[in-house]
Backbone as a chain_set.jsonl record, in Angstrom:
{"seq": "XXXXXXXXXXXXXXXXXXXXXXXXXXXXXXXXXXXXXXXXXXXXXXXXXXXXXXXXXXXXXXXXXXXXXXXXXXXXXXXX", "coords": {"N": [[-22.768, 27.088, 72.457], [-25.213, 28.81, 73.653], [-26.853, 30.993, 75.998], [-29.781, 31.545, 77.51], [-30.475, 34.039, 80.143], [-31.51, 34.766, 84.026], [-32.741, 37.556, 84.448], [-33.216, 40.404, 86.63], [-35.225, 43.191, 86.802], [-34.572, 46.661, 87.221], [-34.834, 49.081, 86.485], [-37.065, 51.102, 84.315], [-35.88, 52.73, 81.066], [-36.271, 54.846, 79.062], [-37.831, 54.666, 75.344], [-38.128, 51.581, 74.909], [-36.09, 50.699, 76.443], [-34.416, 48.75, 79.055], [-33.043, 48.86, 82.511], [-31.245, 45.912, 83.764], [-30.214, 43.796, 86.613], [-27.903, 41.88, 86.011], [-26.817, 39.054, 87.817], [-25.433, 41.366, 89.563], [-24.086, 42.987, 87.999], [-25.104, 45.813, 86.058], [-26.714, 46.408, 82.958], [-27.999, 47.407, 79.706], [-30.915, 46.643, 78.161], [-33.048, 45.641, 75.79], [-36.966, 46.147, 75.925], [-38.432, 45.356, 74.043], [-39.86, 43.466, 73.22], [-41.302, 42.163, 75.491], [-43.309, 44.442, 76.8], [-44.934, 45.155, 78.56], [-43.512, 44.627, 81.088], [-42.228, 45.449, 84.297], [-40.595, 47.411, 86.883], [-38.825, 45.333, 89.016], [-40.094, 42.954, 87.906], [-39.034, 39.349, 86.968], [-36.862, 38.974, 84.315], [-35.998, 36.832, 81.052], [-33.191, 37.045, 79.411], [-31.504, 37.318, 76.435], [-28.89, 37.522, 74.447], [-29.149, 40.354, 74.65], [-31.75, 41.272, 74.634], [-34.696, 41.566, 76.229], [-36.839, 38.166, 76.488], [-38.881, 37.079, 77.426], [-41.127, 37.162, 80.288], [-40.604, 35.895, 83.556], [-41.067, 33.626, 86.134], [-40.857, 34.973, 89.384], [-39.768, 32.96, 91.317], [-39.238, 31.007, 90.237], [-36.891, 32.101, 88.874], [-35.207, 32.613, 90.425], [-34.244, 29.587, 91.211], [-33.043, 29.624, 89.042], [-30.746, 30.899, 89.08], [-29.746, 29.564, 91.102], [-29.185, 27.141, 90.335], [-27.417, 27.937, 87.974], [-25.26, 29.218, 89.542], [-24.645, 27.217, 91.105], [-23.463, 25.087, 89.092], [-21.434, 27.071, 88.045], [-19.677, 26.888, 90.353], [-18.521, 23.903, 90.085], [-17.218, 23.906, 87.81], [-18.137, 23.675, 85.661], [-19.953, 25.47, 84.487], [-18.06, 27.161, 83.02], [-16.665, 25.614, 80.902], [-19.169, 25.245, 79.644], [-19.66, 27.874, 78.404], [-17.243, 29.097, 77.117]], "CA": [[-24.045, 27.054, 73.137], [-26.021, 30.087, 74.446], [-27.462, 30.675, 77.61], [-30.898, 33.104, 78.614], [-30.332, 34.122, 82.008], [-32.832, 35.212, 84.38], [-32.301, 38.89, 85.205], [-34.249, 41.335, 87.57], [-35.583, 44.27, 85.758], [-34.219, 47.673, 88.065], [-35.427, 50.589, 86.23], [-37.135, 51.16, 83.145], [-36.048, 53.358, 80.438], [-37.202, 55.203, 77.582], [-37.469, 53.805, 73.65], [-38.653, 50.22, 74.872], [-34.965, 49.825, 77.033], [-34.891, 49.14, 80.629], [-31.648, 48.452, 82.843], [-31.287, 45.181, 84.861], [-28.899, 43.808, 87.385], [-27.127, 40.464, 85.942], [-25.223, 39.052, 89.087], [-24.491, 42.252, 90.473], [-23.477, 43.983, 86.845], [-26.339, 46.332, 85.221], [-26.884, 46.591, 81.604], [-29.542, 48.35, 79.167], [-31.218, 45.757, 77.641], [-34.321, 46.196, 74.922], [-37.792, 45.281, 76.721], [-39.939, 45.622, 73.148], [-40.862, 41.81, 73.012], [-41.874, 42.411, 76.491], [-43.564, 46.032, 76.826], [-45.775, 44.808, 79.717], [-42.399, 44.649, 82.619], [-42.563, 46.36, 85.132], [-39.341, 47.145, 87.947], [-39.256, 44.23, 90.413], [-40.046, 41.584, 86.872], [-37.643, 39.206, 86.625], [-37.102, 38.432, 82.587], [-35.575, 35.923, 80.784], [-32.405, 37.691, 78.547], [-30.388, 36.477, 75.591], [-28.31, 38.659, 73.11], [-29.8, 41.868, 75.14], [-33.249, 41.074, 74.237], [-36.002, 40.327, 77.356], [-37.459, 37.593, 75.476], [-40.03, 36.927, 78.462], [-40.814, 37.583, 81.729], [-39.986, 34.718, 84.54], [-42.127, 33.995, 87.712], [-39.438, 35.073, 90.499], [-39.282, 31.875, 92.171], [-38.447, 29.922, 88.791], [-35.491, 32.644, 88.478], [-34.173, 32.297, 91.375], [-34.169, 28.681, 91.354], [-32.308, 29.234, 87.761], [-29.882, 31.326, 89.059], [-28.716, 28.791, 92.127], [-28.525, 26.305, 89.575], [-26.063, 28.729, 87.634], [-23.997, 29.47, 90.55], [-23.967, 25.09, 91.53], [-22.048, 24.731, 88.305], [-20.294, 27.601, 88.059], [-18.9, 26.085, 91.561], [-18.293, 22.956, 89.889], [-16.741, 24.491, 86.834], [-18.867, 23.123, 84.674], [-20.408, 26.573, 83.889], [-17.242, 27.936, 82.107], [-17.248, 24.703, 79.795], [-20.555, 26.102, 78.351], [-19.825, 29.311, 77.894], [-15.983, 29.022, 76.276]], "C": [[-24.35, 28.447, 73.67], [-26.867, 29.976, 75.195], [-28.409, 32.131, 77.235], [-30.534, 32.729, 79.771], [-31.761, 35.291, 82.106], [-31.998, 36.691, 85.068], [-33.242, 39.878, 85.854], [-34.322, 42.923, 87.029], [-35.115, 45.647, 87.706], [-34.942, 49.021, 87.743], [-35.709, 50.57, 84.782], [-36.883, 52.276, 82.169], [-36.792, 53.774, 79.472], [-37.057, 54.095, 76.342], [-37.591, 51.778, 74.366], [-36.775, 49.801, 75.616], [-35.19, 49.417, 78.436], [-33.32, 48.6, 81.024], [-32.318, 47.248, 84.137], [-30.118, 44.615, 85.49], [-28.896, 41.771, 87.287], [-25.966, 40.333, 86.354], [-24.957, 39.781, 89.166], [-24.136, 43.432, 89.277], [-24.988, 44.479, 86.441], [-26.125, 46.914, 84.21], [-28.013, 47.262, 81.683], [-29.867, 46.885, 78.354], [-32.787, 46.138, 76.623], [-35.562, 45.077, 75.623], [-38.501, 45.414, 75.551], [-40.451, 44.38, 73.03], [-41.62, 41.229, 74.295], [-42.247, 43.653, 77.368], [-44.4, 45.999, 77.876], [-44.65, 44.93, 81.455], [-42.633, 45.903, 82.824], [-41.073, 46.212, 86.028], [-39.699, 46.144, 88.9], [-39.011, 43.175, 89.501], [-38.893, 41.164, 86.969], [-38.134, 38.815, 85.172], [-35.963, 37.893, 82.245], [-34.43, 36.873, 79.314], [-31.515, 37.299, 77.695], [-30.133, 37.589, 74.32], [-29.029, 40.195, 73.642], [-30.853, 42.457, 74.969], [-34.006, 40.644, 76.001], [-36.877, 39.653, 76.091], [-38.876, 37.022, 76.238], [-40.184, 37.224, 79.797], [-41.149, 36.32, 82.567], [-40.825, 35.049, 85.775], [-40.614, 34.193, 88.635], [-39.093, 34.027, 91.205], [-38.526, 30.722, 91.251], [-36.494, 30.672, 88.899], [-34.364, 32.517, 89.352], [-33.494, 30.23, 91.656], [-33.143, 28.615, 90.234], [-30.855, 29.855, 88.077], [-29.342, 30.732, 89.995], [-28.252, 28.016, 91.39], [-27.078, 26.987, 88.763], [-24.981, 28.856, 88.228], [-23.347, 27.711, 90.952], [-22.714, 25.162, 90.013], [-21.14, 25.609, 87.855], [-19.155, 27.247, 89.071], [-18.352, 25.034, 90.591], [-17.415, 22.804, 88.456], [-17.24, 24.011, 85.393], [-19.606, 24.466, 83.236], [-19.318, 26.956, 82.644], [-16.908, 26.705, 80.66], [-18.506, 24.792, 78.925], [-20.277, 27.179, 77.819], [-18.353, 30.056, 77.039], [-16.201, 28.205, 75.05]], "O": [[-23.414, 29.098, 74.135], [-27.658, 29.033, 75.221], [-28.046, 33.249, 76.869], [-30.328, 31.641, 80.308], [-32.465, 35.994, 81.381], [-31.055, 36.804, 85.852], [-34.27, 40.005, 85.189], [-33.328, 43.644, 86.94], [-35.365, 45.385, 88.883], [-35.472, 49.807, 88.529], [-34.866, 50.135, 83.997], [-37.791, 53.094, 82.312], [-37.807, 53.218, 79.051], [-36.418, 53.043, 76.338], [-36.81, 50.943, 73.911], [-36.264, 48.724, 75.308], [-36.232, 49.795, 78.97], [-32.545, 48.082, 80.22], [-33.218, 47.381, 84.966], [-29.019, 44.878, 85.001], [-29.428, 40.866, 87.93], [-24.853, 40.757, 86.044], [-23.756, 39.742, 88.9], [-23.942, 44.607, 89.589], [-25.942, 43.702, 86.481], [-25.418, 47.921, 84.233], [-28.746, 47.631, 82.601], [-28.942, 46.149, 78.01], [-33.505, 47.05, 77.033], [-35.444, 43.87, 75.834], [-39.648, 45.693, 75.902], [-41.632, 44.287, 72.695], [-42.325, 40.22, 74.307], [-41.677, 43.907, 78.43], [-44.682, 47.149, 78.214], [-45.047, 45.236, 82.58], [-42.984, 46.903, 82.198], [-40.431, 45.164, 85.964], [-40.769, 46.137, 89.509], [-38.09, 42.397, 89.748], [-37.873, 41.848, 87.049], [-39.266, 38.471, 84.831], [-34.925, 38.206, 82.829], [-35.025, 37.275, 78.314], [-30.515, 36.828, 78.235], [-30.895, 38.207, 73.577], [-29.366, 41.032, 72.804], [-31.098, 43.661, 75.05], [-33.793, 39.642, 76.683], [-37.395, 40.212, 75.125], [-39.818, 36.584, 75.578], [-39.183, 37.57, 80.423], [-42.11, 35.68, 82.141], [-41.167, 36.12, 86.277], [-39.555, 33.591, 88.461], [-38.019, 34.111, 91.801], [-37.627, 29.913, 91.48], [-35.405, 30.102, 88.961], [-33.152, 32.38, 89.186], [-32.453, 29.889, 92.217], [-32.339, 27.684, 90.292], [-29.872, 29.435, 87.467], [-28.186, 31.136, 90.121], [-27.031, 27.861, 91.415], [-25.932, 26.581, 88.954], [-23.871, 28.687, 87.723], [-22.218, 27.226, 91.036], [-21.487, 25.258, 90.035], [-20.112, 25.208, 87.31], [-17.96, 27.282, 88.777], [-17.323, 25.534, 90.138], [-17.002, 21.709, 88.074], [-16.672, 24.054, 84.302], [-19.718, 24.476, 82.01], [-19.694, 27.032, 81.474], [-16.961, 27.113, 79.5], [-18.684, 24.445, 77.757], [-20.683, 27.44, 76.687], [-18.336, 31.166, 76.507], [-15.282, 28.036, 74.249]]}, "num_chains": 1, "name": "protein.A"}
């Protein structure tokens, strides 16, 4: 199974990349299927693609859910 996660756009680079901060870690990720983000966006990321951009209150709501079953260990059963 594969997971998009919601990640918070930090700074945008050149060539269509931008870097964002998933949980605490920051990657480069390619924004060309979303050339409209802006720093602050949160966007929706899978395989190191933004594949959309996320209202901030959805993301955050996606990312407590993430953390509930990572508590519950449910998370690492998806992602092994």
């Amino acid at each position: 199974m594969c997971l998009a996660i919601p990640a918070r756009v930090k700074e945008r680079l050149g060539d269509d990349m931008a870097k964002v901060d998933l949980d605490g870690v920051l990657k480069d990720i390619s924004i060309a299927l979303t050339p409209d983000v802006v720093e602050g966006d949160y966007v929706i990321v899978h395989v190191g693609y933004a594949l959309s951009v996320i209202d901030p209150e959805e993301a955050q709501k996606t990312l407590a859910l993430f953390d509930e079953m990572q508590a519950a260990g449910a998370l690492a059963a998806v992602t092994s």
